[in-house]
N, C-alpha and C positions, 0 to 999 in steps of 0.2 A: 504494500500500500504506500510507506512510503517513499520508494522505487517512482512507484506509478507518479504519483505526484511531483516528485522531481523533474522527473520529464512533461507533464506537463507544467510546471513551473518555467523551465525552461524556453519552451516551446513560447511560453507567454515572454520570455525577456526577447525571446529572438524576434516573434511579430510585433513588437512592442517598439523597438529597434528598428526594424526593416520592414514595419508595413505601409505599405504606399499612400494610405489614407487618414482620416481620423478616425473611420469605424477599426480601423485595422488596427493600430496603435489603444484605439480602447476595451477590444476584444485583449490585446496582449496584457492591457494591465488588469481586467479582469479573470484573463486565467493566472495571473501570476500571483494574486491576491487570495485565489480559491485556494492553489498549489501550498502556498504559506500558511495558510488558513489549517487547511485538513494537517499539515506536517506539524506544525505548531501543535493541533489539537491531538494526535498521536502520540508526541510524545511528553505530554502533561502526567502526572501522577493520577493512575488511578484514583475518583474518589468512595467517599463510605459506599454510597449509593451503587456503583460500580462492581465493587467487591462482594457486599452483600447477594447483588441481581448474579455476578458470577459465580460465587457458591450455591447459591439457591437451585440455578441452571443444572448444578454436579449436582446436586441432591436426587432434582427431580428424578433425575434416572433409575433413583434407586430407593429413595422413601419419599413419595410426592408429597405426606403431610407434612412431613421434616423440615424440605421445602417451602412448603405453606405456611409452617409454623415459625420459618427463621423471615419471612417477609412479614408477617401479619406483626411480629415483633418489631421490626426493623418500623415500618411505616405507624404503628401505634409510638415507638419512643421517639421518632420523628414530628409527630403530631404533637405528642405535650413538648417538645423543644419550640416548636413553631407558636403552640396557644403559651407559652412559658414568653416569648419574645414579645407576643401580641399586648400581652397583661403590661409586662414593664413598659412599652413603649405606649401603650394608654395612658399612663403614671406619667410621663417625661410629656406626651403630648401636649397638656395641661400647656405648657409653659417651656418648653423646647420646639421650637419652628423645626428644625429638621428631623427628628422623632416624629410631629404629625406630622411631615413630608414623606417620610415614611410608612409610616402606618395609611397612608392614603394613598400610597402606591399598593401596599399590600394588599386592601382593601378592594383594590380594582382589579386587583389581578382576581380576588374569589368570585367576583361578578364575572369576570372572563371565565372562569373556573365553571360556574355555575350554569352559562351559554353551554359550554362544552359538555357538560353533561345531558342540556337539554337534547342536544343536536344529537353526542354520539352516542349516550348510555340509555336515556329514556326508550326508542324507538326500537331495543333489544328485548326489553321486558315485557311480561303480561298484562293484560288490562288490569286487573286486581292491581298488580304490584307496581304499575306505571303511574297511576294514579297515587299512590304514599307515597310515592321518591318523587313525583310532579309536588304536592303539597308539600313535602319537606325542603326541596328546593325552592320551593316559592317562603315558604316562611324563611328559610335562610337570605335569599336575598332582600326580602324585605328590611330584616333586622340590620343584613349589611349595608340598608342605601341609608339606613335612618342613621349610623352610626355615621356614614361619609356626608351627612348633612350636618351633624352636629361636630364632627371637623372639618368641615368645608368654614363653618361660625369659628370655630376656634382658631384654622388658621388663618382667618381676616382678621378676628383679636391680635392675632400676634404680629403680625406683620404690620398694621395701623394703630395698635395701642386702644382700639376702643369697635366697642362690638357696632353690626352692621345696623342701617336705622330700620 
C-alpha cells in the first residue's frame, strides 16, 4: 500500500511539473496530496479503537461472544469517557467561551449522529421496533436542540458580557 502510493505520489510530482495545463498541474497536486495523505495515514500509531476492532476480528473466528463481549466493553467505557467529558465541559461552559465552543460542536455532531441513524439504522428494523428507536431518537434530539439553544444564550453571554434582548 505504501508502495502503491509512492508511485502515485510521484506520478503526481511529475504531472505537477510537466503538465501542459492548469487542469494538468492541478490533477498532479491532487494526486500528490492523496499519495501523502494515505502514506502519512499508514504509518500513524495504531489507535485504542484500532486494536480493540483488531482483536475483536481474531476472536471472532473462534469465540464470536468473546468478540462481542471485548466490543460491547470497549464502546460502553468509551461512552462514560465521552458523557465523563460532556459533564465537565457543561461545568466550564458556564463561563469558559471555548469549552461551550466545544460542547457545541459536540453537540452537533449527535444531531448529525442522530440523521444517521435515521437514514441508515431505522429503515433495517421492524415496525414494532422502528417505531421505539424513531421515539427515542426523537426524544434524544429534542433534549439535544434545547441544550444547543441554551448554549447558543450562553455563548452570546460570553462573548458580549450580557444576555440576548
Amino acid at each position: 500500500m505504501v508502495l502503491y502510493m509512492a508511485i502515485v505520489g510521484m506520478a503526481g510530482i511529475y504531472v505537477l511539473v510537466t503538465g501542459p495545463d492548469y487542469r494538468g498541474r492541478v490533477l498532479g497536486a491532487v494526486l500528490l496530496a492523496l499519495a501523502a495523505n494515505r502514506i502519512i495515514g499508514s504509518l500513524r500509531a495504531p489507535s485504542e479503537l484500532d486494536e480493540v476492532m483488531q482483536r475483536a476480528a481474531e476472536l471472532k473466528r473462534t469465540n464470536p461472544a468473546a468478540a462481542d463481549e471485548l466490543l460491547d466493553k470497549y464502546f460502553q467505557k468509551a461512552g462514560e469517557r465521552q458523557q465523563h467529558e460532556r459533564d465537565a465541559l457543561r461545568q466550564l461552559a458556564r463561563t469558559d467561551l471555548d469549552a461551550a465552543k466545544r460542547l457545541k460542536k459536540l453537540l452537533r455532531n449527535d444531531l448529525k449522529g442522530d440523521q444517521a441513524m435515521r437514514k441508515g439504522f431505522l429503515p433495517t428494523l421492524a415496525s414494532a421496533e422502528k417505531a421505539v428507536a424513531e421515539t427515542m431518537i426523537a426524544q434524544r434530539e429534542h433534549k439535544t436542540r434545547a441544550e444547543l439553544e441554551q448554549l447558543n444564550e450562553t455563548i452570546h453571554v460570553l462573548k458580549t458580557g450580557h444576555g440576548a434582548a
